[in-house]
C-alpha positions in Angstrom: 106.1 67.1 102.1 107.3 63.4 101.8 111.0 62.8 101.0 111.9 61.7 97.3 112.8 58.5 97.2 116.9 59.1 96.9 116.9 62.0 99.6 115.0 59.0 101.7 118.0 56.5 100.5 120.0 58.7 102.1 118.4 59.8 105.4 118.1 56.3 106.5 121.5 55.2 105.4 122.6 57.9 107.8 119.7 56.2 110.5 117.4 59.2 109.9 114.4 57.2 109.7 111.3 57.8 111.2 109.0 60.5 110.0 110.4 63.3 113.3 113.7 62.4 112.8 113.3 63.7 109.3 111.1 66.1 110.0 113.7 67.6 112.7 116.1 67.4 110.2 115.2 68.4 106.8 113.5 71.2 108.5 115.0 72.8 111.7 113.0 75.1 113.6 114.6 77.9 116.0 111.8 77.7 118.7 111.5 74.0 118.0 115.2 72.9 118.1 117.0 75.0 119.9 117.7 74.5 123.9 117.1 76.5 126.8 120.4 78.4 127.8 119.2 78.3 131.1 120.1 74.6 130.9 123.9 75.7 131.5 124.6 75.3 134.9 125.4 78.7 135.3 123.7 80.7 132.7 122.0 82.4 135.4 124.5 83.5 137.3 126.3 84.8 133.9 123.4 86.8 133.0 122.9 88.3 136.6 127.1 89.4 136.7 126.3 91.0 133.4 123.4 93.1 134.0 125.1 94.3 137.6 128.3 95.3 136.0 126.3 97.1 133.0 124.2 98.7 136.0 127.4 99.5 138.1 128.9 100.9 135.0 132.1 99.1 135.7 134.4 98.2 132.8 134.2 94.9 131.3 136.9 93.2 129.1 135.9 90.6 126.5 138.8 88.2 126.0 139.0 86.4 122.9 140.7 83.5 121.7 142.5 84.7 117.8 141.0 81.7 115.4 137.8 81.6 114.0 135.9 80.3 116.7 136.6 83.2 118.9 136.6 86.0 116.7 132.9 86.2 115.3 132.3 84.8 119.0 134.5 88.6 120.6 132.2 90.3 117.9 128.7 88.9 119.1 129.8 90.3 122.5 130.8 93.5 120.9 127.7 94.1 119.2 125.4 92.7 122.5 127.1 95.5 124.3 127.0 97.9 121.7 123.1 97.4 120.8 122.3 97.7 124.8 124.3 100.8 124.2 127.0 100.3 126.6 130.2 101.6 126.2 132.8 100.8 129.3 133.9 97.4 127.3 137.0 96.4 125.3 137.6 93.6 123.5 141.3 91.9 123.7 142.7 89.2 121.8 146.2 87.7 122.4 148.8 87.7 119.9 149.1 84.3 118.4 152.8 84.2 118.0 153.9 85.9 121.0 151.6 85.5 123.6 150.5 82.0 122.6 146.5 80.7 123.5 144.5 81.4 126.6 144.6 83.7 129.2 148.0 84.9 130.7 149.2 86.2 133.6 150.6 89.6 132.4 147.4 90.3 130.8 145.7 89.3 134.3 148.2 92.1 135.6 147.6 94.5 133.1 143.4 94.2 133.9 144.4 95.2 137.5 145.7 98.3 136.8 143.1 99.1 133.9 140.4 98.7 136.2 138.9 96.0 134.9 136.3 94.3 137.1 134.5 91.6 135.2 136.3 89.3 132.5 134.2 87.4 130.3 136.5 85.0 128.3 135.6 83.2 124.6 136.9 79.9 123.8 139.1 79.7 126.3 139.8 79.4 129.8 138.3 76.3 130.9 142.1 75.2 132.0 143.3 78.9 133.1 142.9 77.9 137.3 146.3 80.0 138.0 145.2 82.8 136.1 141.5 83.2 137.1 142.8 82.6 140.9 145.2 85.8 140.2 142.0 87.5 138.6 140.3 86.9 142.0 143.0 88.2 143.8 142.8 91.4 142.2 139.0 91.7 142.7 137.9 90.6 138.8 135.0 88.7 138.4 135.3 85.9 135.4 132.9 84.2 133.4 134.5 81.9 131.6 133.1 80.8 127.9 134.4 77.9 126.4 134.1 74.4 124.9 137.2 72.8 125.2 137.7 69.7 127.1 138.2 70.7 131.4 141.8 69.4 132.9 140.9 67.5 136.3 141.3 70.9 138.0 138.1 73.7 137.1 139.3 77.1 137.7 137.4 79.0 140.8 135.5 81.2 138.1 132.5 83.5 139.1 130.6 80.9 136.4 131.5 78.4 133.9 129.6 78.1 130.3 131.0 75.2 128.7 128.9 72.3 128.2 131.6 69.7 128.4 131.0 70.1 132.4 128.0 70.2 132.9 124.8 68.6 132.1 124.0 70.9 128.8 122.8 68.0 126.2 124.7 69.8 123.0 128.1 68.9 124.1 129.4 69.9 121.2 129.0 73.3 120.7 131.7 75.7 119.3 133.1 78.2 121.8 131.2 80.9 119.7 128.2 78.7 120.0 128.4 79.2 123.7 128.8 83.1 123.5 125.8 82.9 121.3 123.4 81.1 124.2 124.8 83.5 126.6 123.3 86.4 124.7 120.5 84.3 123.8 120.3 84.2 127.7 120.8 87.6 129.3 118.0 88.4 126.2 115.6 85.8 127.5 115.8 86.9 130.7 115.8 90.6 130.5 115.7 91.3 126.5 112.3 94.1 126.3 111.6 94.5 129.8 112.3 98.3 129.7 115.0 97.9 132.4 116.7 101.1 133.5 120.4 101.0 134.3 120.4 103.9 137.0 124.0 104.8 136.9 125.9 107.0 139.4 126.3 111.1 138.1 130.0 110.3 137.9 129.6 107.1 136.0 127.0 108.7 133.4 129.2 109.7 130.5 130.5 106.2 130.6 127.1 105.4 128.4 127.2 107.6 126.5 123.1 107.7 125.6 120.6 109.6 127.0 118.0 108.7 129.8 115.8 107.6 128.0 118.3 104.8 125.7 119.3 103.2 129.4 116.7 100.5 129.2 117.6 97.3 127.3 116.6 97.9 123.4 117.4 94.6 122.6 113.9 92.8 122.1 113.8 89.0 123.1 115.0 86.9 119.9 117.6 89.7 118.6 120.1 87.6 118.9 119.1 86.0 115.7 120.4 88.8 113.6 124.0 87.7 115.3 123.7 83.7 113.6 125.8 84.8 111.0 128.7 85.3 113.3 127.6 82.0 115.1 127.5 80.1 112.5 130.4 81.2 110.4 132.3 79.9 114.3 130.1 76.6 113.8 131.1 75.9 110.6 134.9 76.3 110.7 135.5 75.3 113.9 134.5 71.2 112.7 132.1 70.7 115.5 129.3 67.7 114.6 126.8 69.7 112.1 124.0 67.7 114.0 121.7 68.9 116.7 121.8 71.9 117.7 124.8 72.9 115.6 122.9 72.1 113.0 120.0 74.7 113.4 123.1 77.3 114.4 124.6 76.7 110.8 121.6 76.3 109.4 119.9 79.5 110.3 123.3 81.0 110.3 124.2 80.7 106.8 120.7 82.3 105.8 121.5 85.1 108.1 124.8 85.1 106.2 123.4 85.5 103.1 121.9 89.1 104.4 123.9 90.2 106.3 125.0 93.7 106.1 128.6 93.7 107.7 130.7 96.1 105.1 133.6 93.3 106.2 132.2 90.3 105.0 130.4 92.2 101.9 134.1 93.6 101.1 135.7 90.4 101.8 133.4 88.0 99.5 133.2 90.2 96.7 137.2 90.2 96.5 136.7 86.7 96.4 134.2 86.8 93.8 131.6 85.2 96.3 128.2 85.9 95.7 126.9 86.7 99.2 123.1 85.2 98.1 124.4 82.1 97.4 127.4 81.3 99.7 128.0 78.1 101.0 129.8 76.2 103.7 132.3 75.3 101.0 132.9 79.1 100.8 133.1 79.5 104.3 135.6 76.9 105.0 138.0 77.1 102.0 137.8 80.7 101.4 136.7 82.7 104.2 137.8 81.0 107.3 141.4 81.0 105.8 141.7 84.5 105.4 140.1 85.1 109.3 142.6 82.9 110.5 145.6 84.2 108.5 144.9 87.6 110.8 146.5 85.7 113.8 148.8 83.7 111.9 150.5 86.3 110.2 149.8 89.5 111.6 147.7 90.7 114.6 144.3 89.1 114.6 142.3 92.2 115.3 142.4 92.8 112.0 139.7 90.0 111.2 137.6 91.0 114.2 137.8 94.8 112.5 136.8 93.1 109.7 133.4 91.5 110.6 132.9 94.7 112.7 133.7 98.0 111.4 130.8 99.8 110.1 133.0 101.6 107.9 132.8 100.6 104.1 136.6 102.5 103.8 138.0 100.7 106.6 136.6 97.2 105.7 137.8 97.5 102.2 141.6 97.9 103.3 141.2 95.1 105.9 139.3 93.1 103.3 142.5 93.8 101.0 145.0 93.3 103.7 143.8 89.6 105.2 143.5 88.5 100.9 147.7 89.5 100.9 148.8 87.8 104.2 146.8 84.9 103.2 148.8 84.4 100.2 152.1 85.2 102.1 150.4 82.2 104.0 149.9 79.8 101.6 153.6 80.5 100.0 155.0 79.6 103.8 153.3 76.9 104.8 154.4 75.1 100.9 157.7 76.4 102.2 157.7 74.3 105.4 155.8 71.3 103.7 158.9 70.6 101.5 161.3 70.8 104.4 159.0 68.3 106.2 159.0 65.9 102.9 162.5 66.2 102.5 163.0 65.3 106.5 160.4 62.3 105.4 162.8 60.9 103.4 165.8 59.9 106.0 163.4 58.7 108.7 161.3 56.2 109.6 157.8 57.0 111.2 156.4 56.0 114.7 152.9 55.5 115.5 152.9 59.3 115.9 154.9 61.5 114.1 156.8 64.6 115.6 158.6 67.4 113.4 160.1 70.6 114.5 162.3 73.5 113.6 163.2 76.0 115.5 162.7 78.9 112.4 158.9 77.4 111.9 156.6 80.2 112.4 154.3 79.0 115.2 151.1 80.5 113.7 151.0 78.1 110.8 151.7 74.9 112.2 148.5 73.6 112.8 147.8 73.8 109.1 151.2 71.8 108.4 149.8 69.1 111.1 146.6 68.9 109.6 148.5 68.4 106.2 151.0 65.9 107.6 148.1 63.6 109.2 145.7 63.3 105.7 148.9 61.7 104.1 150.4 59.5 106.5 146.8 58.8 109.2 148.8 59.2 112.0 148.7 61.7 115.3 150.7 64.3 114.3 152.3 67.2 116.2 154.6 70.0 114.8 156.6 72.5 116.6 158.7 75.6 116.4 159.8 78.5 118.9 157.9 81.6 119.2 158.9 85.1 119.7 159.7 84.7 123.4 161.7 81.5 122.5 159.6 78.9 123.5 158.7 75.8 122.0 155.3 75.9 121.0 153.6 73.6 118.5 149.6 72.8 117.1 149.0 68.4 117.2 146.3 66.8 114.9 144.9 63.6 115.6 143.7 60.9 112.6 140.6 60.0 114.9 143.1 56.7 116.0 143.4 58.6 119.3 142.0 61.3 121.6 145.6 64.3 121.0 144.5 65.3 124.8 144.9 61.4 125.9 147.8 61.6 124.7 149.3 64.5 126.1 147.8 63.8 129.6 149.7 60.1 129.5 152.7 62.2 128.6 152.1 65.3 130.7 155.5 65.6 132.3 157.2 66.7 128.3 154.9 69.4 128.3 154.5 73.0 130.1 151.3 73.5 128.9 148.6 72.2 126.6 145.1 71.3 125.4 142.4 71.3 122.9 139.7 68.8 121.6 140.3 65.1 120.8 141.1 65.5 117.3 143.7 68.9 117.7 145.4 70.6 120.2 147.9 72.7 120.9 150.9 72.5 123.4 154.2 74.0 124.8 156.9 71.7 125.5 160.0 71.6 127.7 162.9 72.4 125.5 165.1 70.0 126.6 162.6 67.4 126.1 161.1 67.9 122.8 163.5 65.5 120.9 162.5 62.9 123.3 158.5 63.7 122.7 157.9 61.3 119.6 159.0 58.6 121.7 157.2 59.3 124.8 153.9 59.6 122.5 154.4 56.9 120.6 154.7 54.8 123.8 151.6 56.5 125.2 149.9 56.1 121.8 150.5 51.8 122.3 149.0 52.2 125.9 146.2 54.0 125.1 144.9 51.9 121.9 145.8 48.8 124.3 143.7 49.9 126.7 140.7 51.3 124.4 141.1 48.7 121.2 138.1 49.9 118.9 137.4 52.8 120.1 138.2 56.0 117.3 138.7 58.8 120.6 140.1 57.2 123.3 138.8 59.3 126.3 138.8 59.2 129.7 136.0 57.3 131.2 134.2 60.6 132.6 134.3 62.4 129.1 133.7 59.2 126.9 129.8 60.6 126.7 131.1 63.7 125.3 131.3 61.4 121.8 127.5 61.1 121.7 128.0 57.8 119.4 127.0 54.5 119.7 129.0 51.7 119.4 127.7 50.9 115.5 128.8 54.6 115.0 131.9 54.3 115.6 132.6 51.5 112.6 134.7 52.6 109.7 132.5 54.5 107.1 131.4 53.1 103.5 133.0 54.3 100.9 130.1 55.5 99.4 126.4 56.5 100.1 124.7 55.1 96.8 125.0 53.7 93.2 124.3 56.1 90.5 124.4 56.5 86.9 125.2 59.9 85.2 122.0 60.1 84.3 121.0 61.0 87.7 123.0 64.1 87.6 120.7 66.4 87.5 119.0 69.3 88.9 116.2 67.8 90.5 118.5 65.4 92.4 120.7 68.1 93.2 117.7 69.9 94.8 116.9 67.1 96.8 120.6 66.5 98.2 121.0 70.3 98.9 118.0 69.9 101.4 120.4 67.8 103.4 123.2 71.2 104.0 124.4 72.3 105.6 127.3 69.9 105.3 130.0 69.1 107.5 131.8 67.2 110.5 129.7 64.3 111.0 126.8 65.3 107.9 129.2 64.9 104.7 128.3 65.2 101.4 127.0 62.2 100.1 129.4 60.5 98.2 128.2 58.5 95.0 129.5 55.5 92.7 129.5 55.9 89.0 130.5 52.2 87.4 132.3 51.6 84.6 132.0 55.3 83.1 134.8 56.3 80.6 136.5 58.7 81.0 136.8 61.0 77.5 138.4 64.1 77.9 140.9 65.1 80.4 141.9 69.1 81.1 143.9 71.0 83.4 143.4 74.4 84.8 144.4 76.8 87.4 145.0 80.6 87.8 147.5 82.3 86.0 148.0 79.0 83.9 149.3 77.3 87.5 147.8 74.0 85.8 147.3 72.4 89.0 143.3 71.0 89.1 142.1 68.7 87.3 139.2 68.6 84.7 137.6 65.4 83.4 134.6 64.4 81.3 132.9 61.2 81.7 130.2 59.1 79.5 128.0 56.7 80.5 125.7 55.4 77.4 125.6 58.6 75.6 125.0 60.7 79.1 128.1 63.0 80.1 129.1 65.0 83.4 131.9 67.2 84.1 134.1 66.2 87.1 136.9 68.4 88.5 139.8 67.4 91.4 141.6 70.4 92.5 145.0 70.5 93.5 145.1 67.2 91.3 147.1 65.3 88.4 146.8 62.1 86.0 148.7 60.1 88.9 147.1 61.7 91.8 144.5 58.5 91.9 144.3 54.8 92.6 145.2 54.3 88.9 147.2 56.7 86.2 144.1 58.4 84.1 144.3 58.2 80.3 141.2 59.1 78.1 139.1 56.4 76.9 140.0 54.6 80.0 136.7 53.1 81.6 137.2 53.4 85.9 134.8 53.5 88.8 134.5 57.0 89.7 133.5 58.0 93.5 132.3 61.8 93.6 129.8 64.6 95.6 127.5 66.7 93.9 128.7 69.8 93.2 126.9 73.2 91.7 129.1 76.3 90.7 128.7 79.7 90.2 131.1 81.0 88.8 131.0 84.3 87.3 127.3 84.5 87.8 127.2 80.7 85.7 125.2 78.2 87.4 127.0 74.7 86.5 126.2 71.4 88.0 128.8 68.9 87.4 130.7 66.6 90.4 133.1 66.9 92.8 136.1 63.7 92.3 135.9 62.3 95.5 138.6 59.3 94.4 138.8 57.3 91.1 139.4 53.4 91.1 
């Protein structure tokens, strides 16, 4: 079926143009799209370590980062081991606020002595070379999982799966995304082959199944029932939705919209989701939040309990629990924002912005970062001391400049750090942290110097990472396409879905609506909180509803009065509430 003319507008404004590309697109196709995992460098080797250590019965740990990349990504290993019905594997994810990200040397220590002899990290541990060397010393095998950008030094790991080093062509997978080709994998390459695991007399209890449940009862292509996990990772961890990541949330959403975790069932309907129709608006403004606030508020094994229990009692108290810290969340990081607008006010900002306080809880600091660089578009990096006094903080970049660059010109402030080029996170000397905003802000001049016109300013051997051309890289339009209200409808809205999901680098298309007047104006919120924004517009005789959350009548380009006649950019938007269906748009900005 051919395009309608609008949904063709819009493809080739985005250079989707030839009959494939939109083919490939509008239509993704697991056999079609997706890649060999046996294009990872080491996927084999992964796969073989696996099957010997499930065959040797030795004990595995699955080592997890505590966001939302790694969590679903710990619980696709957890049910892989659990459908091949092995049982000598834990899963372990650090504490956020104590034991900070990636792999540590106590917890190195502690495998020792737990017996421990194959460690398979997720999203994580592509710059861990100290602790996978003390891993070796002890006898532990690692295969490390991960997706974030490699320091010069690769650690001596048993094998590597992360596509930024090797020559994988979907560079920008999510760390889960990763754990999902493993699986994909190990099932390709053994899945229904009726393999026995022969394990010693001694060893047998450790399976806990009979003789005839040691053969692999995973059947080649299972893993699809694990895309929900995948692409819930995929979709809040803002990886390009294009590509492969496309077909992962893709397929993953519709797997979503099945699947039977108690969690997630528990968890949406306190949310008032319905599970048949949830979006990637659901999953990254409601859902992901309330993962996250696991790790930075509490211990974040509650959210991988969550999308794993099997127990309806159990998932409704978690669902319950990760709803309350969430709030607690919200109220704490509004507490720190008006410290850090107050601070605003008796200083004058640098080309990157540093802000600290000691009494800042760690765990919520990347979401004041992220806050801090919308409104001023500058690199921004936030700190405070953890439990075991250090000073740890989460950096966001405003795409001006790659937040790893930066740290790696101005390596010697920090005792640790990393991420991708638009956020990272870092640990700083404490005796230097009031001199970092300087040192970065230097850095930040050399670096744009050096790279003028470039929006990530990488090192030479990971500029190809960006997948870009050069006309990709010029500042977006505004807006997609000219539309009148009458072209708010339903069968345009049908026709613009076909592009989700949407995303990092697939937005929502945005639309102009000239000279419309504006003739009502409304605002709403829970418990009478007032704070979103309601407004009807009419454009000869034709009217749409528009709605702005978290907005005001001065929260645009110009103060809004009714009967005022503006140029209104907004998304499509189509709500459910309450069972409801509504379409109406999404207030991009008003001019």
């Amino acid at each position: 079926m051919q395009p309608s003319s609008l949904l063709n507008e819009l493809l080739e404004k985005r250079g989707i143009t030839t009959a494939e590309q939109k083919e490939i697109f509008l239509n993704p196709n697991y056999e079609r799209d997706m890649h060999d995992p046996f294009l990872m460098r080491d996927m084999e080797k992964a796969c073989v370590r696996i099957f010997e250590a499930m065959e040797a019965g030795e004990k595995i740990l699955v080592y997890a980062d505590y966001d939302c990349d790694g969590i679903p990504g710990a619980v696709i290993l957890n049910d892989f081991f659990n459908k091949l019905n092995y049982k000598n594997f834990e899963v372990y994810i650090p504490q956020r606020n104590s034991e900070g990200y990636g792999l540590n040397l106590e917890m190195v220590k502690k495998m020792d002595a737990d017996g421990v002899k194959l460690l398979i990290t997720i999203d994580l541990g592509i710059t861990a070379v100290a602790e996978v060397a003390q891993a070796i010393v002890y006898g532990i095998d690692v295969i490390i999982t991960d997706h974030h950008i490699p320091h010069a030094e690769l650690p001596r790991a048993y094998a590597i799966l992360n596509p930024k080093v090797d020559e994988y062509s979907e560079k920008m997978l999510c760390g889960s995304g990763v754990v999902f080709k493993l699986v994909q994998g190990f099932l390709k390459k053994y899945g229904g082959a009726g393999i026995v695991f022969p394990l010693p007399a001694e060893l047998a209890t450790l399976r806990q199944s009979s003789a005839t449940e040691n053969t692999i009862p995973a059947p080649l292509s299972w893993e699809k029932w694990l895309l929900d996990m995948a692409g819930l990772a995929t979709l809040s961890d803002m990886v390009p939705l294009l590509g492969e990541n496309r077909v992962i949330a893709y397929f993953g959403l519709k797997v979503f919209r099945k699947s039977p975790r108690p969690g997630l069932q528990k968890l949406l309907a306190k949310m008032s989701i319905d599970q048949k129709y949830i979006s990637e608006d659901d999953i990254g403004f409601m859902v992901t939040p309330r993962l996250n606030a696991a790790s930075r508020m509490d211990d974040p094994r509650r959210a991988f309990e969550l999308l794993a229990t099997q127990d309806e009692t159990e998932a409704g108290i978690l669902a319950n629990h990760l709803t309350k810290i969430n709030d607690e969340r919200k109220k704490m990081v509004a507490g720190i924002m008006k410290d850090v607008n107050k601070k605003f006010e008796k200083r004058e900002m640098n080309e990157v912005i540093v802000i600290g306080h000691p009494e800042w809880k760690v765990g919520v600091l990347g979401l004041v970062a992220g806050k801090i660089c919308d409104e001023h578009k500058k690199p921004v990096f936030v700190w405070g001391k953890d439990e075991n006094d250090f000073i740890k903080g989460s950096c966001r970049s405003d795409g001006s400049v790659s937040v790893v660059e930066l740290m790696t010109e101005t390596r010697e402030y920090f005792l640790e750090f990393g991420g991708h080029e638009g956020a990272g996170g870092f640990t700083v000397h404490t005796e230097k942290v009031h001199f970092l905003e300087e040192a970065l802000s230097s850095s930040f001049v050399n670096i744009r110097a050096k790279s003028a016109g470039d929006i990530f300013s990488l090192p030479a051997e990971l500029a190809t990472l960006r997948q870009s051309s050069a006309t990709e890289k010029q500042s977006p339009t505004l807006f997609d396409l000219k539309l009148s209200l009458t072209d708010v409808n339903m069968k345009n809205w049908k026709e613009i879905e076909k592009m989700a999901p949407f995303g990092c680098e697939n937005p929502k298309p945005i639309f102009l609506f000239e000279n419309v007047k504006i003739e009502k104006l409304k605002k709403f919120g829970k418990n009478n909180s007032q704070e979103h924004l309601e407004i009807i517009f009419s454009d000869n005789n034709k009217k749409a509803t528009a709605i702005s959350f978290f907005s005001g009548l001065d929260s645009f380009k110009i103060p809004l009065a009714e009967g005022l006649s503006v140029n209104l950019l907004a998304t499509f938007d189509l709500s459910r509430f309450r069972g409801r269906e509504e379409l109406r748009l999404r207030i991009v900005d008003i001019m």
